[in-house]
C-alpha positions as a Markdown table, in Angstrom:
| # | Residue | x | y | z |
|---|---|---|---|---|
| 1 | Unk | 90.5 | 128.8 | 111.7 |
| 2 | Unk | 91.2 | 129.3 | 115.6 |
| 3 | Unk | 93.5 | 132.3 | 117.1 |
| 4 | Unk | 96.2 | 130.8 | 119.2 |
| 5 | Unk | 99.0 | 132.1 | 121.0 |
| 6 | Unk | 99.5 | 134.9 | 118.5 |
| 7 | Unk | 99.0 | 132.5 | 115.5 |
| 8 | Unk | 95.8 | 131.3 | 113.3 |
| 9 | Unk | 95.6 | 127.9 | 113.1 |
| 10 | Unk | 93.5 | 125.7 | 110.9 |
| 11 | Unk | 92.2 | 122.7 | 112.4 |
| 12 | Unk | 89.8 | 119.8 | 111.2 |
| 13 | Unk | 87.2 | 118.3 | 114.1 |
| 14 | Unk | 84.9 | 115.7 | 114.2 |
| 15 | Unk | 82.4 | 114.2 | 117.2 |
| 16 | Unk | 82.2 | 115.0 | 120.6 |
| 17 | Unk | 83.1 | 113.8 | 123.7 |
| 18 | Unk | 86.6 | 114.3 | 125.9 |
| 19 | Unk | 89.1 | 116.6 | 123.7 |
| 20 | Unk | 91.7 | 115.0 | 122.0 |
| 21 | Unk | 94.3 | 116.7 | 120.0 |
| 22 | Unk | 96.2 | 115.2 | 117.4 |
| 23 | Unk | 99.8 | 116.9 | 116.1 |
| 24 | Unk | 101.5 | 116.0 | 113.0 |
| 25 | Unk | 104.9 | 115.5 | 111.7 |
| 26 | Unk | 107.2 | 116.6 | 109.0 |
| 27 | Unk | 106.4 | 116.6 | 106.3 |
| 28 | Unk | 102.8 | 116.4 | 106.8 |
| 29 | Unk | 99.7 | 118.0 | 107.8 |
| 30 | Unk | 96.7 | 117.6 | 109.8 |
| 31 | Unk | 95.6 | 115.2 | 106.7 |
| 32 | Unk | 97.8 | 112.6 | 108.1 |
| 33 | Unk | 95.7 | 111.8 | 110.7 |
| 34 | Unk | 92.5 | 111.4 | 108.3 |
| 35 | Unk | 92.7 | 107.7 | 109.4 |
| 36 | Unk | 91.8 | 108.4 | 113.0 |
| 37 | Unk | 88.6 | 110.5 | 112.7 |
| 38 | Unk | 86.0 | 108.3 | 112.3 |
| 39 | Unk | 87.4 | 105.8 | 114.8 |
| 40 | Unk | 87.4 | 107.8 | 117.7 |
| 41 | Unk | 84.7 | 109.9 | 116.9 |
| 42 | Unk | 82.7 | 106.9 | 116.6 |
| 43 | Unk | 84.7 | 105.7 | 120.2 |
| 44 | Unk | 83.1 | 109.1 | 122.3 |
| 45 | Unk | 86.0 | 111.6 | 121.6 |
| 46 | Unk | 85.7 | 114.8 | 120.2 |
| 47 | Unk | 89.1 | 114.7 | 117.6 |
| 48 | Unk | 90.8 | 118.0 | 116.7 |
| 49 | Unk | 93.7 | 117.7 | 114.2 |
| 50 | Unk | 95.8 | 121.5 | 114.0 |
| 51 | Unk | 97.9 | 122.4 | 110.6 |
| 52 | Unk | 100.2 | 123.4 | 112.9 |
| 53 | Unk | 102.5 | 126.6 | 112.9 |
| 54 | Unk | 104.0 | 127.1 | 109.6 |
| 55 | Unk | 102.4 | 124.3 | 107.8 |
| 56 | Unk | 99.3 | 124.2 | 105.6 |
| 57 | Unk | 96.7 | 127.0 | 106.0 |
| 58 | Unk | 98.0 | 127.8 | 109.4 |
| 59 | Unk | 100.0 | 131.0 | 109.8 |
| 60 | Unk | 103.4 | 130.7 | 109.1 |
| 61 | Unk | 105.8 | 133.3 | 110.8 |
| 62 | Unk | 108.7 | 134.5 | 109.4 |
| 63 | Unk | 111.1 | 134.3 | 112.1 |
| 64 | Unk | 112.7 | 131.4 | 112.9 |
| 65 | Unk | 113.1 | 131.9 | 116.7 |
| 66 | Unk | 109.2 | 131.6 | 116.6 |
| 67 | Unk | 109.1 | 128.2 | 116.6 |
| 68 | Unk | 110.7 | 127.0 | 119.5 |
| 69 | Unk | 109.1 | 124.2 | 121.8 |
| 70 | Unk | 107.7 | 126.8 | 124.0 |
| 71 | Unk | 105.9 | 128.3 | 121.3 |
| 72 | Unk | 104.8 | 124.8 | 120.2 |
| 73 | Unk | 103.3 | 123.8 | 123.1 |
| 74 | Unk | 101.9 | 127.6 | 123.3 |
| 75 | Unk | 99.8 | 126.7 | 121.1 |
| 76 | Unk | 98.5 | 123.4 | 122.1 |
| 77 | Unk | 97.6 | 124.9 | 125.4 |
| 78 | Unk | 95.7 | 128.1 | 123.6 |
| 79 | Unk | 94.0 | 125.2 | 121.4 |
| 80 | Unk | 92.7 | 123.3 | 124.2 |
| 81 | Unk | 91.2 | 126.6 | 125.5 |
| 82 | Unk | 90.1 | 128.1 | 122.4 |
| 83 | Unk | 88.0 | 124.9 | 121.9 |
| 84 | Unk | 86.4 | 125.6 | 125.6 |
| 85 | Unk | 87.9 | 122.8 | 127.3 |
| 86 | Unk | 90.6 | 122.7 | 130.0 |
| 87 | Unk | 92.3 | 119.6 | 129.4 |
| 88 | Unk | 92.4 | 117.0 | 126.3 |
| 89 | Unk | 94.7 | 113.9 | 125.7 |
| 90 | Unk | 97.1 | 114.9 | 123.5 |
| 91 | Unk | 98.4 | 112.8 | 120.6 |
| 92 | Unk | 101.5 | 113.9 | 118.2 |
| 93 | Unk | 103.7 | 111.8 | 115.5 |
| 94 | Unk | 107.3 | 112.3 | 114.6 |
| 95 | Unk | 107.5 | 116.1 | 115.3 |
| 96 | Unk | 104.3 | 116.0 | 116.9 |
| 97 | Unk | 105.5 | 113.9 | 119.5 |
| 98 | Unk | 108.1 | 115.9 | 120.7 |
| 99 | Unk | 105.2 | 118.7 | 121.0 |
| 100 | Unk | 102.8 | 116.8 | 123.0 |
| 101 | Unk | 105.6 | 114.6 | 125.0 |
| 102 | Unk | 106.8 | 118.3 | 126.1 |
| 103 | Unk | 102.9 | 119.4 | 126.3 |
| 104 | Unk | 102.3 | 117.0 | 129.3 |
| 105 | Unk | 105.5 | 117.5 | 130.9 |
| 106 | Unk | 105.1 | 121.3 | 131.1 |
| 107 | Unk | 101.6 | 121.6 | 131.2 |
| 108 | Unk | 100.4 | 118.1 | 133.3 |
| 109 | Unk | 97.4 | 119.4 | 134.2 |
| 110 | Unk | 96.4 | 120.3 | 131.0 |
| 111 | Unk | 96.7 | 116.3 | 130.0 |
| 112 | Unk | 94.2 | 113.7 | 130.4 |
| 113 | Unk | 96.8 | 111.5 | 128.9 |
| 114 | Unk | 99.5 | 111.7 | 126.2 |
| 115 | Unk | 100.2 | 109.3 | 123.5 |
| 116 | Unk | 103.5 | 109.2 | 120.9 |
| 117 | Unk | 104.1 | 107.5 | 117.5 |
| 118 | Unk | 107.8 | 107.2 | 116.2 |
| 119 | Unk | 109.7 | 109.8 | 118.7 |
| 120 | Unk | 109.6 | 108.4 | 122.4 |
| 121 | Unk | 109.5 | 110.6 | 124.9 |
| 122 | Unk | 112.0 | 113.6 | 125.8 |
| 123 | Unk | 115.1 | 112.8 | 127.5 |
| 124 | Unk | 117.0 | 116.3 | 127.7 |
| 125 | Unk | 120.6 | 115.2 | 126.8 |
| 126 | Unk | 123.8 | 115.8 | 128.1 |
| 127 | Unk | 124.7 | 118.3 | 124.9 |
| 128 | Unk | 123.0 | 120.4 | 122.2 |
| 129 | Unk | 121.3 | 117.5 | 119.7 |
| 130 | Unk | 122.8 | 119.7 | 116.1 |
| 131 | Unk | 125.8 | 119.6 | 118.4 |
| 132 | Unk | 126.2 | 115.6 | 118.9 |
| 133 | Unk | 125.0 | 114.8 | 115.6 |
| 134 | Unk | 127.6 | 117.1 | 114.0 |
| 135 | Unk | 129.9 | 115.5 | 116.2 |
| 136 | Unk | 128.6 | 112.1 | 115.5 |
| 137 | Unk | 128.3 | 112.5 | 111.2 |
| 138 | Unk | 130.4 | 115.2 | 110.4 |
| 139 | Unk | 127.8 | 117.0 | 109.6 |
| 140 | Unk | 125.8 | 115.1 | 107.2 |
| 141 | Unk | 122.8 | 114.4 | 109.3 |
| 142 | Unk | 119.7 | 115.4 | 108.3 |
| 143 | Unk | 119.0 | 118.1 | 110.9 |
| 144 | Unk | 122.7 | 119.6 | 110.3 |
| 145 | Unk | 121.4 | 119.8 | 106.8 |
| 146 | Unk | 118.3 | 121.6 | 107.2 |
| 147 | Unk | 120.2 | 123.8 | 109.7 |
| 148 | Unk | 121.7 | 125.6 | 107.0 |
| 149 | Unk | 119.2 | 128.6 | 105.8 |
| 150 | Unk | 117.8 | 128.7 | 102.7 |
| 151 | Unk | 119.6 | 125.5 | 101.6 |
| 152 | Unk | 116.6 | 122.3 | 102.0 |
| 153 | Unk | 114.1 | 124.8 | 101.4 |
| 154 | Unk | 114.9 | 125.3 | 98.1 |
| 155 | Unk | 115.5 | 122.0 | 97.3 |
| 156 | Unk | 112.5 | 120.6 | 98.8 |
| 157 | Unk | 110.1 | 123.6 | 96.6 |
| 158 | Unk | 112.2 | 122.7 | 93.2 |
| 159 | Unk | 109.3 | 119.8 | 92.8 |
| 160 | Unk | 107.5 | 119.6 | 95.9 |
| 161 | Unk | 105.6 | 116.9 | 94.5 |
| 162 | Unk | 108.0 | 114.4 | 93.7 |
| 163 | Unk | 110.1 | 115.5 | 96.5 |
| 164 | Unk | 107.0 | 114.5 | 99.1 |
| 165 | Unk | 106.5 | 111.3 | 97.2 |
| 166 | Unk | 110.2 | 110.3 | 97.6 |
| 167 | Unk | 110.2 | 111.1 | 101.3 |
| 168 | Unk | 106.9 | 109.3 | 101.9 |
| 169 | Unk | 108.6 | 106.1 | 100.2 |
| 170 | Unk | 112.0 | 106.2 | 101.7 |
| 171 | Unk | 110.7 | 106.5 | 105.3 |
| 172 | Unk | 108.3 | 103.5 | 104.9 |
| 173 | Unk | 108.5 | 100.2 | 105.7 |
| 174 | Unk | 107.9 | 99.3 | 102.0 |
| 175 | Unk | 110.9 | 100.6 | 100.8 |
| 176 | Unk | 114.2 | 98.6 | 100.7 |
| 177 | Unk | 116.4 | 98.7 | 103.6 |
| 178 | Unk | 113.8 | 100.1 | 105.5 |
| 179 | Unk | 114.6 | 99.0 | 109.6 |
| 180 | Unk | 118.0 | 98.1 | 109.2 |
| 181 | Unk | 119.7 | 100.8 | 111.1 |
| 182 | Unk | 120.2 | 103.3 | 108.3 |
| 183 | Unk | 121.2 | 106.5 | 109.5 |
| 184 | Unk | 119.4 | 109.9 | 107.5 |
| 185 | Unk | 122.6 | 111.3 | 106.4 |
| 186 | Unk | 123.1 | 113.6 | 103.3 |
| 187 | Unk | 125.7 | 114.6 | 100.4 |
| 188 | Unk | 125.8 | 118.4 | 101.2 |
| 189 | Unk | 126.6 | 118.6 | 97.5 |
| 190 | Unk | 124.1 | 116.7 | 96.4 |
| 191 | Unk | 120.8 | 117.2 | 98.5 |
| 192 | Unk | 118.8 | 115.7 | 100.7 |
| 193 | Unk | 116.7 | 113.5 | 98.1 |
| 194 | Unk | 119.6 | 112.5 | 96.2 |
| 195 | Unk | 119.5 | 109.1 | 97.7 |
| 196 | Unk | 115.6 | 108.3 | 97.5 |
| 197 | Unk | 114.6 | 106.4 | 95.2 |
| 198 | Unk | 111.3 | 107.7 | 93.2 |
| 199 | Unk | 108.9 | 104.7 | 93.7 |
| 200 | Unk | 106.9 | 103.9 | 90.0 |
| 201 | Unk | 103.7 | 103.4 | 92.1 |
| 202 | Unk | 102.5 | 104.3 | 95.6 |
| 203 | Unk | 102.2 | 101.9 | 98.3 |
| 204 | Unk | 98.5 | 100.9 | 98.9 |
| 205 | Unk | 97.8 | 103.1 | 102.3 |
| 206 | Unk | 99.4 | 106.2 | 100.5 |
| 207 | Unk | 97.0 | 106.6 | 96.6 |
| 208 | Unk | 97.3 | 109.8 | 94.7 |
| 209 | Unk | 94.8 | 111.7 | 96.7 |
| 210 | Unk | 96.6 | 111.7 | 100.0 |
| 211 | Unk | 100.0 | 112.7 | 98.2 |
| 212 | Unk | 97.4 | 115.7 | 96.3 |
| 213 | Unk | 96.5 | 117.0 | 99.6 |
| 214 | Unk | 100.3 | 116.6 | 101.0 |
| 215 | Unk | 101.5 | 118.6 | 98.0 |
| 216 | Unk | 98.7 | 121.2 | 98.3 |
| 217 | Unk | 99.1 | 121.9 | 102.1 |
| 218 | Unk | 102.9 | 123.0 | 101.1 |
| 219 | Unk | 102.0 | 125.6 | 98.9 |
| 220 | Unk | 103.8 | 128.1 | 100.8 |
| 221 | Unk | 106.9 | 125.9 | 101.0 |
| 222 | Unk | 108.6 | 124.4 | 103.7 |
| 223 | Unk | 110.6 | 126.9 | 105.2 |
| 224 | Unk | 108.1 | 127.0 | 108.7 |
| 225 | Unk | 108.6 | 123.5 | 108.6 |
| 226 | Unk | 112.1 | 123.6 | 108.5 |
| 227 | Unk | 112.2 | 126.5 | 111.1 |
| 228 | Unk | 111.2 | 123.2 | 114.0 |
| 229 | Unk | 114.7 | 122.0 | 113.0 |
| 230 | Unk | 116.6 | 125.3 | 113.0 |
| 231 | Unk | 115.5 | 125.8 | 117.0 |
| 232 | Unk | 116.8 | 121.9 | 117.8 |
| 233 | Unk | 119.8 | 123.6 | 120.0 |
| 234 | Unk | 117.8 | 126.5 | 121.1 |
| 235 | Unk | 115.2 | 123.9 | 122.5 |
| 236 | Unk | 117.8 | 122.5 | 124.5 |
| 237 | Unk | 118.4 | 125.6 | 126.6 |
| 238 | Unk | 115.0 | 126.2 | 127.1 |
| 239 | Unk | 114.5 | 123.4 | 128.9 |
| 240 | Unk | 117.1 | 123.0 | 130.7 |
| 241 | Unk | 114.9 | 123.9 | 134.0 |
| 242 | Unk | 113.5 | 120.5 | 133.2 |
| 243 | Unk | 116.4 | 118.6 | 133.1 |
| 244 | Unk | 116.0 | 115.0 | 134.3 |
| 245 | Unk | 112.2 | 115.6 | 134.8 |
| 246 | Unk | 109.9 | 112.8 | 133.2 |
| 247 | Unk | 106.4 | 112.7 | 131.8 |
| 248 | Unk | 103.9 | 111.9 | 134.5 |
| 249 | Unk | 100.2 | 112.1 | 133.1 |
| 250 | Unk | 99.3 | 108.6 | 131.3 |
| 251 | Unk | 101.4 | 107.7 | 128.4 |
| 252 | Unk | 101.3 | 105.2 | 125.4 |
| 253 | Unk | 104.1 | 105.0 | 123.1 |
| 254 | Unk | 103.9 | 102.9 | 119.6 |
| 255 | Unk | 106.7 | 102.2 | 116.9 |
| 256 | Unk | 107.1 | 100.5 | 113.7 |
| 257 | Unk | 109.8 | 97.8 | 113.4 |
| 258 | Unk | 111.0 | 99.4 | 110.1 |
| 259 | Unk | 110.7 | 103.0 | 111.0 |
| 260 | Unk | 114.2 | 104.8 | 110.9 |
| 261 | Unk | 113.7 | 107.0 | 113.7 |
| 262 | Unk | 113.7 | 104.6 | 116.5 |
| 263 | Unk | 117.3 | 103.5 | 115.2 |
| 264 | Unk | 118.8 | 107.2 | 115.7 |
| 265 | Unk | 121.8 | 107.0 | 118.0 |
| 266 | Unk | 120.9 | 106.1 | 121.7 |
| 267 | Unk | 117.0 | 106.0 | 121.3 |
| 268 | Unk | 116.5 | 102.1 | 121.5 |
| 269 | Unk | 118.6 | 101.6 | 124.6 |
| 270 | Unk | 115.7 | 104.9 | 125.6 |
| 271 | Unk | 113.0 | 102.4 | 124.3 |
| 272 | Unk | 114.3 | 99.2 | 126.3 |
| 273 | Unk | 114.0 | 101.8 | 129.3 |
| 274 | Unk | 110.9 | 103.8 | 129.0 |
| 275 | Unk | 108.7 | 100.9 | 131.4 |
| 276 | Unk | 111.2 | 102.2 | 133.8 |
| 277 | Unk | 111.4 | 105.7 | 133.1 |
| 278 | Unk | 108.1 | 106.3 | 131.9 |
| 279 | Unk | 105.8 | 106.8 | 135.8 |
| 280 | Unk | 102.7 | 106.1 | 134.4 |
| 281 | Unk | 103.6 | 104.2 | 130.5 |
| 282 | Unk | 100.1 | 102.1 | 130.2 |
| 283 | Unk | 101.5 | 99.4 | 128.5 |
| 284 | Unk | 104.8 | 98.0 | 127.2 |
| 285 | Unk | 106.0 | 100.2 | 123.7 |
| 286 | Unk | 103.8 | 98.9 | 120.9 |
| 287 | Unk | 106.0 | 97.4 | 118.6 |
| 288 | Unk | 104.0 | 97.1 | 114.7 |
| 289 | Unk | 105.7 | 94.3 | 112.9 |
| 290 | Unk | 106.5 | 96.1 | 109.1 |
| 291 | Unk | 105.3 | 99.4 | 109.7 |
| 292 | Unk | 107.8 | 102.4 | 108.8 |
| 293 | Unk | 107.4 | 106.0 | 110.3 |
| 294 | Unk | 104.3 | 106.8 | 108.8 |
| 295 | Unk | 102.5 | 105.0 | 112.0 |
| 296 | Unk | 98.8 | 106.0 | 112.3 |
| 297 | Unk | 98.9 | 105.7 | 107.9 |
| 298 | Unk | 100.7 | 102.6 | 107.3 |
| 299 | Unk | 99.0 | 101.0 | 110.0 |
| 300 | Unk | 95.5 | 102.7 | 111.0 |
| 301 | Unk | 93.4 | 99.6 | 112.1 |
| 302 | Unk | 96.4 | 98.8 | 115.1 |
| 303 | Unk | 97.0 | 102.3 | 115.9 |
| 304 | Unk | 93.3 | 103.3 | 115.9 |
| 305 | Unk | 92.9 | 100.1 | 118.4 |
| 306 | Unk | 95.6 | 101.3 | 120.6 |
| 307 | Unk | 94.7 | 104.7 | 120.9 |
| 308 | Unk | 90.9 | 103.7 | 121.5 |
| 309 | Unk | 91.9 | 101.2 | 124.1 |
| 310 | Unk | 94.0 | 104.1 | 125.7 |
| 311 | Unk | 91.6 | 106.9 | 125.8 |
| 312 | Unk | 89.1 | 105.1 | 127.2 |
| 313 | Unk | 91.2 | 103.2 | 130.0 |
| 314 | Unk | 92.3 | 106.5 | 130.7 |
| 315 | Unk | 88.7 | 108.7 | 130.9 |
């Protein structure tokens, strides 16, 4: 347990060498990187992985303006020098990217380099993101639907076992449909899970133990979690000061074909563009043929190879 910016978080750790962080997603926890350890401990790093705030046995505050992007990357940066050190490379998934995109663009020289899986890197948009995608859905996106208090916390707690095991399946690239340019959208009146199929057995990189420790880490519920989503707008006027700026420190950014998130409105034209927007983008996006949004799970060996390939072109 390390006191950060106000917060206790848990972290796991493992080998030594240059600091690097690694930030989860929804809905996870620092488990999901349980892949990566060895790998790059064995490479020369030193690999932190953070429950981070309002997930597992981290703290979990109770009001939701405490978990804007600002307070996010707070804590990255109070990480880094809780664990001594003055800069890391900074690695996040889904959610997590977001967090360490925006850690080395406010905070570059804090970052020995920044890697993202699933979410590319932040483009501040013309209008408040709830704001478009109501526009664009009618309100049954996903983020309009956890907007609304109370309401996917609730359903997500009814059975939070069965409810992470549906997720985990309907955002892989072993479920049906899977990187065909479905959109996450939601029957208000029926729920968020209503359209997820409940698979009879797991795919082979996600067994019973991981989806134990999954279930176990949201023993206080998900309401932190969804608290990320509830600030969406608010993190749009935050950082408005940074309108238009790009991410400068070294950058990797890797995808799965099948992975729903790179279909969201507007984000692969962003893709296609990122060698040109991107300053200092090592290598062309890494593209992993079959692989859903679960990145650094469903595929380990390619992301572990990437990432080692990275960190040490980069230190």
């Amino acid at each position: 347990m390390v006191d950060v910016n106000g917060v206790r978080l848990h972290i796991a750790e493992q080998g030594d060498g240059p600091l690097v962080v690694l930030l989860h997603g929804f809905p996870e926890s620092w488990h999901s990187w349980h892949h990566q350890f060895g790998p790059l401990a064995a490479a020369g790093f030193r690999v932190v992985a953070p429950d981070q705030r309002g997930y597992g046995r981290s703290d979990h505050p109770h009001d939701v303006d405490a978990y804007t992007i600002l307070h996010l990357v707070g804590d990255v940066v109070g990480l880094i020098h809780a664990l001594g050190e003055e800069k890391a490379y900074v690695v996040g998934h889904d959610w997590g990217a977001p967090v360490a995109w925006h850690t080395a663009l406010l905070r570059p020289d804090m970052v020995l380099g920044v890697a993202g899986l699933s979410v590319p890197p932040p483009f501040r948009g013309p209008q408040p993101p709830l704001a478009a995608m109501d526009q664009l859905f009618g309100g049954r996106f996903y983020w309009n639907y956890f907007n609304r208090p109370g309401v996917a916390d609730a359903e997500l707690a009814k059975d939070t076992r069965t409810a992470l095991r549906r997720i985990f399946y309907w955002a892989s690239g072993d479920a049906p449909g899977a990187g065909e340019g479905r959109q996450p959208l939601v029957d208000p009146e029926r729920g968020w899970l209503a359209a997820m199929t409940d698979p009879e057995e797991l795919p082979e990189w996600f067994t019973e133990d991981d989806l134990d420790a999954l279930t176990e880490s949201f023993s206080q519920g998900f309401t932190g979690a969804l608290n990320w989503y509830r600030n969406l707008d608010r993190n749009w006027e935050l950082t408005a000061a940074w309108h238009g700026a790009v991410v400068t420190p070294p950058a990797l950014y890797v995808y799965g074909d099948r992975d729903i998130v790179p279909a969201f409105p507007g984000t692969p034209e962003l893709i296609e563009r990122l060698p040109a927007l991107m300053p200092n983008l090592r290598r062309e996006p890494l593209k992993l043929a079959g692989c859903g949004h679960w990145t650094q799970q469903e595929r380990p060996d390619e992301v572990n190879a990437a990432l080692i390939d990275f960190l040490r072109a980069t230190s």
